[in-house]
KEKOL-796721 format. One record per residue (C-alpha): x, y, z; residue in three letters; residue number from 0. Coordinates in Angstrom, 1 decimal. Example, Ala and Ser with C-alpha at 12.3 -4.5 7.8 and 13.67 -1.06 7.14 Angstrom:
<pts>
x/y/z/ropa/vexvo
12.3/-4.5/7.8/ALA/0
13.7/-1.1/7.1/SER/1
</pts>
This chain:
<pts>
x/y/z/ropa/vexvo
0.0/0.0/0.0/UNK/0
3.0/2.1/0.6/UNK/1
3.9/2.2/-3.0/UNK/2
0.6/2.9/-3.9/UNK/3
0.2/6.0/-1.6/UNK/4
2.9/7.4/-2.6/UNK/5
2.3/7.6/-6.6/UNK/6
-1.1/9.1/-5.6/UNK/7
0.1/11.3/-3.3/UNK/8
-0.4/14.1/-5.6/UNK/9
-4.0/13.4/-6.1/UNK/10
-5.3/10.7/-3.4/UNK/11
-5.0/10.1/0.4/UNK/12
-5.0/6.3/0.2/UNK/13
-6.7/5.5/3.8/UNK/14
-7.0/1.5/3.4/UNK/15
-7.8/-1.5/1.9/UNK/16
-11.2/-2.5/1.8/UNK/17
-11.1/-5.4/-0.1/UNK/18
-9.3/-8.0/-1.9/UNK/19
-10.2/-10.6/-4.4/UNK/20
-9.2/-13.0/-6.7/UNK/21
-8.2/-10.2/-9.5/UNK/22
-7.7/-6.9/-7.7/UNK/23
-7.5/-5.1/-4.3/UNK/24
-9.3/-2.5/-4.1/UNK/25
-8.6/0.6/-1.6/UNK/26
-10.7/3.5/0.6/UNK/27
-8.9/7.0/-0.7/UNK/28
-9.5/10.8/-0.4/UNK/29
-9.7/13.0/-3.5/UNK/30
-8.3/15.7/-3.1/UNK/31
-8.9/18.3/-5.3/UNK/32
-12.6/16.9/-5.2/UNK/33
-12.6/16.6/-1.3/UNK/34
-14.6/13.3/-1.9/UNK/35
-14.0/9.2/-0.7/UNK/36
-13.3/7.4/-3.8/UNK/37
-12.6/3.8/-4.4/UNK/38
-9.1/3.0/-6.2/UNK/39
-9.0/-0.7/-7.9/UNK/40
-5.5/-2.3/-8.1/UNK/41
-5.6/-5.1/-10.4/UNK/42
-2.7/-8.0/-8.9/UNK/43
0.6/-7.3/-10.9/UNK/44
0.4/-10.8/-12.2/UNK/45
-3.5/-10.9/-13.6/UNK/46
-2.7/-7.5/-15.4/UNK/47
0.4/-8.4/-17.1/UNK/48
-1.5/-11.2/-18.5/UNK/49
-5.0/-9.3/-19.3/UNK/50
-3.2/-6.1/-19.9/UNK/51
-4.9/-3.0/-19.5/UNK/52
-8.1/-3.3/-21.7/UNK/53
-9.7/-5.7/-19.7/UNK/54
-9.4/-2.8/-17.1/UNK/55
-10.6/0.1/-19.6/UNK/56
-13.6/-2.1/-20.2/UNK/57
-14.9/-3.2/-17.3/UNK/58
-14.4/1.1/-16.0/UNK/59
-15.9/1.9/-19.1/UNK/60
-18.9/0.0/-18.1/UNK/61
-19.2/0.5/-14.8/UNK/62
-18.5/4.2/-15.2/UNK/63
-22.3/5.2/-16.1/UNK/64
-23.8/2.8/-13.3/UNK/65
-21.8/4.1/-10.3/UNK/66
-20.1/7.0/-10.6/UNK/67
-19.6/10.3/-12.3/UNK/68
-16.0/10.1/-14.0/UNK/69
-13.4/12.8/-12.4/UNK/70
-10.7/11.7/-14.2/UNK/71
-8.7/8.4/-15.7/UNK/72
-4.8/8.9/-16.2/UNK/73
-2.2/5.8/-16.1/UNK/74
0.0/6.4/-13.2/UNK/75
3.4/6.1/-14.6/UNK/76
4.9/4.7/-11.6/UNK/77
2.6/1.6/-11.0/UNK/78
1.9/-1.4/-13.2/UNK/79
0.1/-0.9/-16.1/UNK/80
-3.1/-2.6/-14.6/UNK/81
-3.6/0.6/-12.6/UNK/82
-5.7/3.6/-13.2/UNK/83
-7.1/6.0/-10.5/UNK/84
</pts>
């Protein structure tokens, strides 16, 4: 979680894990510049190496309209390619 926090740091206070699965682990996280709790999905390095990061686009794509409004969607240089805040 460490490495996580800190290539959010900019954007997101990543508060904790709330869950993890069989694909991803998915975190509790303050937007800041939106002063909002948001949800941050970390797919596991191995599954998105293998999937890659359309699998990922798709399924956010999707579920975009359904849960949330979208405040923003840039690749975080710094983490695997399976993860998108």
């Amino acid at each position: 979680m460490n490495r996580l926090a800190a290539a959010l740091a900019d954007r997101y206070r990543v508060e904790r894990e709330l869950g993890a699965g069989g694909m991803a682990t998915v975190y509790l996280a303050h937007d800041l510049k939106h002063d909002r709790a948001v949800a941050i999905k970390l797919l596991h390095p191995d599954l998105g190496a293998a999937l890659g990061s359309d699998r990922f686009l798709i399924e956010f794509r999707w579920l975009q309209p359904l849960l949330f409004e979208l405040a923003s969607t840039r690749r975080t240089p710094s983490l695997p390619p399976s993860c998108y805040e």
